[in-house]
C-alpha positions in Angstrom: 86.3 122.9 77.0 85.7 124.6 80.2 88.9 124.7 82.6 88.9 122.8 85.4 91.7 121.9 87.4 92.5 118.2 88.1 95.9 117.8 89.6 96.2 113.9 88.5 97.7 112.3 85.6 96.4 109.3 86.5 93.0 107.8 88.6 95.5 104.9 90.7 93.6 105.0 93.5 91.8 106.9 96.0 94.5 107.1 98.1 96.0 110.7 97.8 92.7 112.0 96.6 91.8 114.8 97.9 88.1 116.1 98.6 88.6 118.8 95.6 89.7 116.2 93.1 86.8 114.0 94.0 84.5 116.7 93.8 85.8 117.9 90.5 84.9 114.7 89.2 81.4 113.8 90.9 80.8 117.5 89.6 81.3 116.4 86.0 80.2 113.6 86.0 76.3 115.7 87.2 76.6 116.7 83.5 77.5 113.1 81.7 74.9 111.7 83.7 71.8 114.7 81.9 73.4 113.6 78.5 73.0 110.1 78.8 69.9 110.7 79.5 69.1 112.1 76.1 68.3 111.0 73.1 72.0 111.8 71.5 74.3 110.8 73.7 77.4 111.5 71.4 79.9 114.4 71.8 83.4 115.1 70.0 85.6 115.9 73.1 87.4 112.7 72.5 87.7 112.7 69.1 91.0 111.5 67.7 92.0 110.1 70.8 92.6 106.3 71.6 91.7 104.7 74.8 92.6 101.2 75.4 90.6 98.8 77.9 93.6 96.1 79.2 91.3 93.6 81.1 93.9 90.6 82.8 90.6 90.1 84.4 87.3 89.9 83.1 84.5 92.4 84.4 81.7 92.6 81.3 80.2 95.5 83.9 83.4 97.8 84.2 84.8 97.1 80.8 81.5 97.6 79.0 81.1 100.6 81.3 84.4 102.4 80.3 83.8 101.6 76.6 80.5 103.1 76.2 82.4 106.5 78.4 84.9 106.2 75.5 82.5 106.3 72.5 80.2 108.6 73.8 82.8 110.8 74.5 84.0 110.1 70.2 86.8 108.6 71.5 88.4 105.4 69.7 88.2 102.7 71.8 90.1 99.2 71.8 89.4 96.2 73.9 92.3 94.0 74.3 91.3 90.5 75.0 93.7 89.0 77.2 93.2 85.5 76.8 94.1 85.6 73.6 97.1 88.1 73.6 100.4 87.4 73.6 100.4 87.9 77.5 99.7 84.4 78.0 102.5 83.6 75.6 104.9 84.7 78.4 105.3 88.0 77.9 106.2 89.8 81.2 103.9 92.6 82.4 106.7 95.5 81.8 107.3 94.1 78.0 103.0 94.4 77.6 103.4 98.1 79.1 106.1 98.8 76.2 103.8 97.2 73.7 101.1 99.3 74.3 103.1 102.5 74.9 104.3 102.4 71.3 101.1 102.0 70.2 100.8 106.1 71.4 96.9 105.8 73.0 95.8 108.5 75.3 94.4 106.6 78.1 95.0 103.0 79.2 92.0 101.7 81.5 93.8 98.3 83.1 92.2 95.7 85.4 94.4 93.2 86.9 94.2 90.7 89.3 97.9 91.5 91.4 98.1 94.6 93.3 100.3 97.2 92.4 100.4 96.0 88.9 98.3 99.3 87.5 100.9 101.5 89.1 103.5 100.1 87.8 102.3 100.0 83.8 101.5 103.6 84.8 105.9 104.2 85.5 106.7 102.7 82.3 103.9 104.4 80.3 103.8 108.4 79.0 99.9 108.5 78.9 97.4 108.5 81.7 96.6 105.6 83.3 93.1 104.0 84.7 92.7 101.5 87.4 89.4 99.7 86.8 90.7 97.3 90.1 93.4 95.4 90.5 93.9 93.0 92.7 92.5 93.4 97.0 94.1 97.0 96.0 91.5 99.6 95.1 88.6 100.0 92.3 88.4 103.9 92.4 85.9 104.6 89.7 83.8 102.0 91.3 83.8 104.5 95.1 83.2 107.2 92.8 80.3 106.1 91.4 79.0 105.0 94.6 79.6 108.4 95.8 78.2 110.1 92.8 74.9 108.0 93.3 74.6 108.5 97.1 75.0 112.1 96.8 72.3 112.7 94.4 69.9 110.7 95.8 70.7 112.0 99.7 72.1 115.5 99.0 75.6 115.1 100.9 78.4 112.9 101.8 79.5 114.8 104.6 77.8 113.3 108.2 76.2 110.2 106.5 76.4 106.8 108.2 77.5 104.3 105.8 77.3 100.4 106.9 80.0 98.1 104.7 78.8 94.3 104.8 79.7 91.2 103.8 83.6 90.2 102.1 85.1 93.1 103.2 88.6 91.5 103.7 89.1 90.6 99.5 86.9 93.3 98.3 88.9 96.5 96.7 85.6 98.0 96.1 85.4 98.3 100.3 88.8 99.4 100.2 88.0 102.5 97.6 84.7 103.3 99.2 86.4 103.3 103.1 89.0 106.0 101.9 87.0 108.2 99.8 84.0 108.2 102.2 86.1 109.3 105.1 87.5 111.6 103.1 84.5 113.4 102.4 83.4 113.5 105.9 81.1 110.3 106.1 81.4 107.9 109.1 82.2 104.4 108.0 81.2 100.7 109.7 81.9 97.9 108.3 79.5 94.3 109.7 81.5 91.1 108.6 81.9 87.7 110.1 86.0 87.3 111.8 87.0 85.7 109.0 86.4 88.1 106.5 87.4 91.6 108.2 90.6 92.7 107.0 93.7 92.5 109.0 94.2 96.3 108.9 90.7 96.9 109.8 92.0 99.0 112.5 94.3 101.4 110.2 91.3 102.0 107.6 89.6 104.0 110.5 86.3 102.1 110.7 84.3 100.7 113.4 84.0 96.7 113.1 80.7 94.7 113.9 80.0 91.0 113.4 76.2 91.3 114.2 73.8 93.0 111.4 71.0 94.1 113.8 74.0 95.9 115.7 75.9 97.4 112.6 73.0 98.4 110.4 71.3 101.0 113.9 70.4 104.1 112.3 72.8 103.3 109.3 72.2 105.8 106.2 73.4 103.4 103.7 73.4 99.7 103.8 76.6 98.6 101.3 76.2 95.2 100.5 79.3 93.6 98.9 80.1 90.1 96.9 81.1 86.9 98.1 84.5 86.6 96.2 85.3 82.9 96.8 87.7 82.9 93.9 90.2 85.0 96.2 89.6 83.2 99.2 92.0 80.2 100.3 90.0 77.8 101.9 86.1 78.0 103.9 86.2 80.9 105.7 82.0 80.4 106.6 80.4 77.0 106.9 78.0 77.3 103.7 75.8 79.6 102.3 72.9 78.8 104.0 74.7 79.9 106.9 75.7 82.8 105.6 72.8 84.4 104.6 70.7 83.6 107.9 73.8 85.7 110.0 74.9 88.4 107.3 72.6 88.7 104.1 70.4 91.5 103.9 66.8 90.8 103.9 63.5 93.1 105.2 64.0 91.9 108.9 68.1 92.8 109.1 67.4 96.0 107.3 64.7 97.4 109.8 68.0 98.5 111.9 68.7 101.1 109.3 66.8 103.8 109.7 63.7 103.6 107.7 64.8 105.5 104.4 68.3 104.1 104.6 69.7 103.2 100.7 70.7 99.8 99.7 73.7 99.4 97.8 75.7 97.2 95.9 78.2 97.0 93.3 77.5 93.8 91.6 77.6 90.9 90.2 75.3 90.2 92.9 74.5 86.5 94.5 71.1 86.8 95.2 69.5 84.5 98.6 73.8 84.7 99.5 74.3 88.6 99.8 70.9 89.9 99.6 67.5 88.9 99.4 65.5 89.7 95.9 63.0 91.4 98.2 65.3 93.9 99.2 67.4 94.4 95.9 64.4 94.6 94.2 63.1 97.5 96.1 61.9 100.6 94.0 62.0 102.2 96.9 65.5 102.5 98.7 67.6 100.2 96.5 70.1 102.0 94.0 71.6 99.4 92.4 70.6 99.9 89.3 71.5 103.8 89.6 74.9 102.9 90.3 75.4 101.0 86.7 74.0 104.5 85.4 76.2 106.6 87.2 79.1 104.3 86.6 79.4 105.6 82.8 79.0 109.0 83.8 81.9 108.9 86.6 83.7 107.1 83.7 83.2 110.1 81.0 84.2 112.3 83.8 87.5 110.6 84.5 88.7 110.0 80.5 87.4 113.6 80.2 89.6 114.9 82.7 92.6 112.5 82.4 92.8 113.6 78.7 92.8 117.3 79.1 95.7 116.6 81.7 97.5 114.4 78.9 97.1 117.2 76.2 98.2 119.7 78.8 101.5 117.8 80.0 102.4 116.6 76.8 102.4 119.9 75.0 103.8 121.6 77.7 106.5 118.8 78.1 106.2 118.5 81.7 107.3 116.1 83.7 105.2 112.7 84.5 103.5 112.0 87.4 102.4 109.3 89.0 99.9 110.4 91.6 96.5 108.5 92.0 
């Protein structure tokens, strides 16, 4: 394998990312998106290594995502089901991160629904760790492959004007995609009724809109996000109907973008809630589908990369890190 220098044991977050380490992996992941394009998709970079999908949440997108990076890669892969572990037999978060540390895999790949709950398996484990979302935290590989898609469809990150709508205030992927967007050089906005704007709106370094027509003008890319009612304590819009007359995406809302602006969104998506079929639909300027592509690729890149840093730490016996 070719060197490349990634200088993370572990993918925890965006958050202390810097634009070389995201590059590194959008740059890889160019090539795992031409292979899985081909008619063998298999390689033997992986092989005799175990990755282990921990899902406290399910996600058939993401977890099906990183298993088929995992395989294609020749990796071994095992999916834990939760549900039917001994996790809901009481066992305590730390005592599952000792279980599966003595089980020696290479990468664990954890979803969770408390934040902070990745890093922490990621202290009391000594391989590299994966955070495929946890909690309102982040969802990393999710920005990533957002990224990865924008840029090969548009060229650039750098200078792009990217409109956030919807549930931005319980929606990690938001989170992800504000950081690592800023970080290579785009300008952020994010259009959301009061209720659901995060109360650190301010500190995340975006501008805040609460009309479409107003924060979609001469947007690049139109990110739509999920309604995540299973987070949300109580109404905090008066019913869907509602919802999608003020803030889901349809031809008439979108003619504020300018007229070759992308149309995102990282699914599950509620269609006539979110986004009109029309517009998801469109062969044209929607991506949505390219983003499921991309997500496997930005997934080989990370196990790739993650287990070349494991093989290099762990021979070397250096110490363990716990950067994103």
């Amino acid at each position: 394998m070719a060197d490349i220098i990634f200088p993370h044991q572990h993918i925890l977050g965006i958050e202390g990312m810097g634009p070389d380490a995201i590059s590194t992996i959008l740059d890889l992941s160019e090539s795992y998106v031409d292979l899985n394009r081909q008619r063998d998709k298999k390689r033997s970079d992986l092989r005799g290594r175990t990755v282990i999908n921990v899902f406290f949440e399910s996600s058939t997108r993401t977890r099906t995502s990183f298993e088929l990076a995992g395989k294609r890669l020749g990796a071994d892969v095992i999916n834990i089901a939760v549900e039917a572990s001994a996790i809901n037999k009481g066992e305590t978060l730390l005592d599952t991160a000792m279980t599966l540390n003595a089980m020696h895999p290479d990468v664990l790949v954890v979803r969770h629904p408390y934040s902070g709950a990745v890093q922490l398996i990621s202290e009391k484990v000594e391989c590299a760790v994966v955070n495929a979302g946890d909690g309102w935290h982040e969802h990393p590989t999710q920005a990533l492959l957002d990224a990865l898609t924008i840029r090969r469809r548009v060229g650039k990150l750098a200078g792009l004007n990217v409109a956030i709508c919807g549930d931005v205030a319980h929606s990690r992927v938001a989170r992800s995609n504000i950081l690592l967007l800023h970080t290579m050089g785009a300008f952020v906005r994010i259009v959301a009724p009061p209720t659901l704007v995060p109360a650190d709106a301010a500190k995340l370094g975006v501008d805040v809109y609460h009309d479409m027509a107003e924060g979609l003008k001469d947007a690049d890319i139109v990110m739509m996000l999920r309604i995540q009612t299973e987070r949300m304590r109580g109404s905090l819009f008066p019913s869907q109907r509602e919802y999608f007359r003020y803030f889901g995406l349809d031809a008439e809302k979108l003619k504020a973008a300018k007229p070759d602006a992308l149309i995102m969104h990282p699914g599950p998506m509620n269609r006539g809630i979110e986004i009109d079929s029309d517009v998801a639909d469109d062969i044209n300027r929607s991506v949505i589908p390219e983003q499921v592509e991309m997500g496997v690729a930005v997934r080989m890149a990370c196990l790739d990369l993650l287990t070349r840093n494991v093989i290099a730490n762990f021979d070397d016996d250096s110490s363990k890190g716990g950067a994103a």
